[in-house]
C-alpha positions in Angstrom: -4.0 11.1 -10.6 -2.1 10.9 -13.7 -1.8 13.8 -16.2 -4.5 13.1 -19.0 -5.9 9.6 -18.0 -6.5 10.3 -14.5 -6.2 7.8 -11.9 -6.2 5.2 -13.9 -6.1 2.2 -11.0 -9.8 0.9 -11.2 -10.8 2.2 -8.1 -14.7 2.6 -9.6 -14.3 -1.0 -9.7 -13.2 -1.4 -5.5 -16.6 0.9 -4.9 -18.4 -1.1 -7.3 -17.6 -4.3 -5.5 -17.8 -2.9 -1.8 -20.9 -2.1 -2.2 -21.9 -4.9 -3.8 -20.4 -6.6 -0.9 -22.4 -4.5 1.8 -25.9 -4.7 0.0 -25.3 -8.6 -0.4 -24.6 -8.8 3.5 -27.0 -6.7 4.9 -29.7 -7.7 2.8 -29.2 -11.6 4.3 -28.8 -10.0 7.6 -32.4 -8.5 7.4 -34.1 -11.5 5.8 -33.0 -14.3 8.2 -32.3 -12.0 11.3 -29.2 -12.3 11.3 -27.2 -10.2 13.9 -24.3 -7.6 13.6 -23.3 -4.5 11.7 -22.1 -4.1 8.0 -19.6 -0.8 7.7 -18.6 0.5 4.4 -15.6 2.9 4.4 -14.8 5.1 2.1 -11.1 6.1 1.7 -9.6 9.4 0.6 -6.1 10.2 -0.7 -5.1 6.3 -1.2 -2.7 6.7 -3.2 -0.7 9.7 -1.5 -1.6 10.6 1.3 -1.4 7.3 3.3 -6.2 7.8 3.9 -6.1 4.3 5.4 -2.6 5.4 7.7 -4.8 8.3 8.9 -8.1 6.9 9.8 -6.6 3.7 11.4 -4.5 6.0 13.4 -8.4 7.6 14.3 -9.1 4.2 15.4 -11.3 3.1 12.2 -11.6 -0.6 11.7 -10.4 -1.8 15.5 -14.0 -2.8 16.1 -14.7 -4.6 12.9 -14.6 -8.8 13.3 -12.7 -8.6 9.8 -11.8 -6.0 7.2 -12.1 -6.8 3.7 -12.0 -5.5 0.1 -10.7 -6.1 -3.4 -8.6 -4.9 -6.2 -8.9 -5.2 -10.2 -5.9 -6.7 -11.8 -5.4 -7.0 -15.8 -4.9 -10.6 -16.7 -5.7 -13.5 -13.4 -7.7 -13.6 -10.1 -6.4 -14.4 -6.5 -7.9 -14.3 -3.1 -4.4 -13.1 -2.1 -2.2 -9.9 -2.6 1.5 -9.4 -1.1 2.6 -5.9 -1.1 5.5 -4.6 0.1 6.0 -2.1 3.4 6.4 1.9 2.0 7.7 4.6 4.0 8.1 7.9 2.1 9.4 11.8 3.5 10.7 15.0 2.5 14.5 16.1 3.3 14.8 19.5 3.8 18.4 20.5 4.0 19.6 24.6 5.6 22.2 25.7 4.9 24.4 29.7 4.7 23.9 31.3 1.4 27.0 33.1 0.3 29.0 34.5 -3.1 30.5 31.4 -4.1 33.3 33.4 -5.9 33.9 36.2 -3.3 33.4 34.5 -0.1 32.7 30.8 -0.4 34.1 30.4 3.4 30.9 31.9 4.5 28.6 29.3 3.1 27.3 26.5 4.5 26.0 24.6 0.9 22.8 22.9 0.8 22.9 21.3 -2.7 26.6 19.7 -1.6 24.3 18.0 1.7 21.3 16.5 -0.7 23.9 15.6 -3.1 25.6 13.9 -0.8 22.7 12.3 0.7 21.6 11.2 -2.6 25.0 9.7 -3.6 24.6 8.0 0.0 21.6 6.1 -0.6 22.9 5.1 -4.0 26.0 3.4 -2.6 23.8 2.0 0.1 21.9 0.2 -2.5 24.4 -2.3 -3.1 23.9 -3.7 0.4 20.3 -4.0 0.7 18.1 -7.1 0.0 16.8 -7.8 -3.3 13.4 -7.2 -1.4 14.4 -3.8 -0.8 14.1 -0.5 -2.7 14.9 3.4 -2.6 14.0 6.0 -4.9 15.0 9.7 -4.9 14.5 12.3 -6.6 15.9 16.1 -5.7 13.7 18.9 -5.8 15.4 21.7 -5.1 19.3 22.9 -5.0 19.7 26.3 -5.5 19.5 28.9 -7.9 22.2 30.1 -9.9 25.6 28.5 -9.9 27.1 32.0 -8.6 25.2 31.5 -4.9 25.9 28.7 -2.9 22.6 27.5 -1.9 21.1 27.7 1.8 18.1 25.4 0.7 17.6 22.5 -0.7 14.8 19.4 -1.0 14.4 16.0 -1.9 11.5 13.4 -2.2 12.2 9.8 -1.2 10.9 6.7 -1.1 11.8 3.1 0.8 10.2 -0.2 0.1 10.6 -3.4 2.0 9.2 -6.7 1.9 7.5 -6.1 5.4 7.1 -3.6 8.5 9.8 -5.1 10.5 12.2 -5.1 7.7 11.2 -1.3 6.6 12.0 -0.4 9.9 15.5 -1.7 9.4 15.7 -0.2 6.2 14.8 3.3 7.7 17.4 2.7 10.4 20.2 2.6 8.2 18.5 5.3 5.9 18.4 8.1 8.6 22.1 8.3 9.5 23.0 9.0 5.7 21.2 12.2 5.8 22.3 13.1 9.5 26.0 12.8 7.9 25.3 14.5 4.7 24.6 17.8 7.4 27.4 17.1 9.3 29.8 16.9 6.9 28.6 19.9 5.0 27.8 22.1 8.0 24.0 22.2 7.3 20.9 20.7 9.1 18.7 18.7 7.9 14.5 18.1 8.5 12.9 14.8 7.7 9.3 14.9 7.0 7.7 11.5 7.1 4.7 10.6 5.2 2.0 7.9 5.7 3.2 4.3 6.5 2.1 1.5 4.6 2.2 -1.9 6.0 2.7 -4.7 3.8 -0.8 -6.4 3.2 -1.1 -9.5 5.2 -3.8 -12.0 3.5 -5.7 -14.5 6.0 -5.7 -17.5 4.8 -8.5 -18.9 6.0 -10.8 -15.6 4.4 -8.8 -16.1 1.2 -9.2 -20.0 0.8 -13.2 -19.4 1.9 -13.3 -16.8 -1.0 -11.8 -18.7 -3.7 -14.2 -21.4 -2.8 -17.1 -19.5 -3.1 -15.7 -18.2 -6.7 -15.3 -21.5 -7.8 -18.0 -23.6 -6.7 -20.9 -21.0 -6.4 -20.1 -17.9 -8.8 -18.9 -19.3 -11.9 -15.2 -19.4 -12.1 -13.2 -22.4 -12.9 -9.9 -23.3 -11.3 -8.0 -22.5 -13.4 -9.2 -18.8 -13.6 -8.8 -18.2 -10.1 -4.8 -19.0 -8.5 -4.5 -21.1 -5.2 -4.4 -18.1 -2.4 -0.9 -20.6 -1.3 0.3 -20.5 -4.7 3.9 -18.7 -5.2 3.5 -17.6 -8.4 5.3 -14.1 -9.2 2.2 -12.8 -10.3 1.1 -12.8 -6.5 4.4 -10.7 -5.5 3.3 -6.6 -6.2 6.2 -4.5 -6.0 3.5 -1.8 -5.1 2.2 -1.2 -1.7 -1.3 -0.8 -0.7 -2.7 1.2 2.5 -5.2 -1.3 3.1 -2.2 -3.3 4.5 -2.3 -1.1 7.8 -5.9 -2.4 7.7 -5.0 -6.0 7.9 -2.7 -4.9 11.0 -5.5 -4.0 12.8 -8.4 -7.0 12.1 -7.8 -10.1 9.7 -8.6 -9.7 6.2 -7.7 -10.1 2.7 -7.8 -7.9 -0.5 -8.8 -10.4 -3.2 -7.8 -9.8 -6.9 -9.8 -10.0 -10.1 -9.1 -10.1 -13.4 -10.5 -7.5 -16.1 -8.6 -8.6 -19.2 -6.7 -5.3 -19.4 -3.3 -5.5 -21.7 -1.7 -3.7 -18.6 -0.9 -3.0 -15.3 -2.7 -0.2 -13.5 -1.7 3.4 -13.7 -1.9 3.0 -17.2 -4.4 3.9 -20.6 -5.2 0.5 -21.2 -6.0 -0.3 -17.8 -7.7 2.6 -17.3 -10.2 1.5 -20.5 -10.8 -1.8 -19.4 -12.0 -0.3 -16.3 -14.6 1.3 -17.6 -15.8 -2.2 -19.6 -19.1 -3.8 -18.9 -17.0 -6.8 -18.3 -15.1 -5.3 -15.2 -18.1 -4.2 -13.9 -19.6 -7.7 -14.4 -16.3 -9.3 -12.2 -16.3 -6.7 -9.7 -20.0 -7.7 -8.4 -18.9 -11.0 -9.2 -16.3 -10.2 -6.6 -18.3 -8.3 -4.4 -20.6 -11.7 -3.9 -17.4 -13.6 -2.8 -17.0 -10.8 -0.4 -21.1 -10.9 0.7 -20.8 -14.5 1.0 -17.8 -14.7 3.6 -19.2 -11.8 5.5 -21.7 -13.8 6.6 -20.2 -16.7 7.0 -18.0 -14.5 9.5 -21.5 -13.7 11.1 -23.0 -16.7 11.7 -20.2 -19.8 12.0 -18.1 -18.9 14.7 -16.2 -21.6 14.6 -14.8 -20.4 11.2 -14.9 -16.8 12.3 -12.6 -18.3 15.5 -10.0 -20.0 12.7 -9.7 -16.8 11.4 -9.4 -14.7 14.4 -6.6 -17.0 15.6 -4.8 -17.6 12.3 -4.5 -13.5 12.4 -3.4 -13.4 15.8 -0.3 -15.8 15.5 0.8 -13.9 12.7 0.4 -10.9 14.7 3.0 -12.2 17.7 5.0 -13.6 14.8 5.9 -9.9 13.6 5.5 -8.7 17.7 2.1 -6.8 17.0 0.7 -9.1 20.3 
């Protein structure tokens, strides 16, 4: 959460619409016999602590046919959201605390080593892809200027346009830090957080969903984007756990507009949030959702276009 306006993200919108979705679904299901099982999952600690990372590595999801949910956004609508792939940890540096007047020889200094580290990743900046992003931030390196420090901390962050390319990222991320304690005589720990995948839209949900909006649930055309459009809008420099989600069963994470003058994690957005027009589009999306459910159910020669659709994309990043 944010200090003073909370989360501030419109997740009382995601619950809103998922279980819109669910009640839609399963109330079709038991009018018209209609086989199969409706899950709704909760998820806790989205934002930090990687909740989807966690329960997927539980094995949540890896029996659902699909896995699918939806997101507010301030000013348009798509069936499709691109994320990138996050990856953040902890370096803990140790080093030798000594007097840095009277015996400096003795010391092994562990601000010098996240220093160093942190000027490392800055140089490496230059020679990653525009795609591609690092954040630090130290914090901890000593106490008084008089004691060279035997601790210090740092939290980082890398962002990459997929998985695969994270994972090179990472690769040349590591060795920085394993320097940085060689050169300065420490060692160092690396503590690494929740993984999330970049969020891989199928097509053939999004396309299904985006026809429902328009031709069922009131939307025109041109309040909803084309899922194949390339418009920047589409491209979040954000990441989203629900990406390891689409790793694991097809899906999409459709987005809806709420008017708001801003992005979220922000007051405005967090006030249009709470709007009786919000509300109004996130059951509006949560009928999209109802609707392809149980098309998923009950033509499986669409559900079998999905299915495979998700499956080349999987050998196509060596998932299968």
């Amino acid at each position: 959460a944010l200090p003073e306006i909370g989360h501030a993200c419109g997740h009382n919108l995601i619950a809103t619409s998922t279980l819109a979705s669910a009640v839609g679904v399963s109330a079709a299901m038991k009018q018209f016999n209609i086989p199969g099982t409706v899950i709704v999952m909760g998820t806790p600690a989205e934002e930090t602590g990687g909740g989807k990372f966690i329960m997927a590595n539980h094995g949540a999801w890896k029996d659902c046919s699909v896995v699918i949910m939806t997101h507010a956004m301030p000013y348009f609508s798509i069936a499709k959201t691109v994320t990138k792939a996050s990856w953040k940890f902890r370096a803990k540096f140790h080093g030798k605390g000594s007097h840095a007047g009277a015996a400096p020889w003795d010391g092994a200094n562990a601000c010098d080593a996240i220093v160093m580290a942190y000027n490392g990743l800055a140089l490496l900046r230059q020679h990653i892809q525009k795609t591609e992003s690092i954040h630090s931030v130290i914090l901890e390196a000593g106490k008084a200027p008089n004691i060279i420090p035997n601790y210090s901390e740092g939290s980082f962050s890398l962002r990459a346009f997929d998985s695969v390319a994270l994972e090179r990222l990472r690769s040349r991320v590591i060795p920085i830090f394993e320097g940085a304690a060689a050169a300065t005589g420490c060692t160092v720990e690396l503590f690494w957080d929740a993984l999330y995948e970049d969020v891989l839209t199928n097509m053939a949900l999004a396309n299904r969903y985006t026809d429902y909006m328009v031709n069922e649930l009131g939307l025109t055309a041109e309040e909803i984007l084309d899922p194949p459009t390339q418009s920047s809008k589409v491209h979040q420099n954000g990441s989203s756990d629900f990406g390891n989600c689409s790793y694991i069963q097809p899906g999409i994470q459709a987005l809806f507009s709420i008017n708001a003058a801003d992005m979220p994690h922000t007051p405005s957005f967090q006030q249009a949030s709470g709007t009786d027009h919000a509300h109004a589009e996130a059951l509006r999306a949560g009928k999209a959702n109802s609707l392809i459910g149980l098309d998923v159910l009950r033509d499986q020669s669409f559900y079998q276009t999905v299915k495979e659709e998700w499956e080349q994309s999987m050998k196509e990043r060596g998932r299968l």
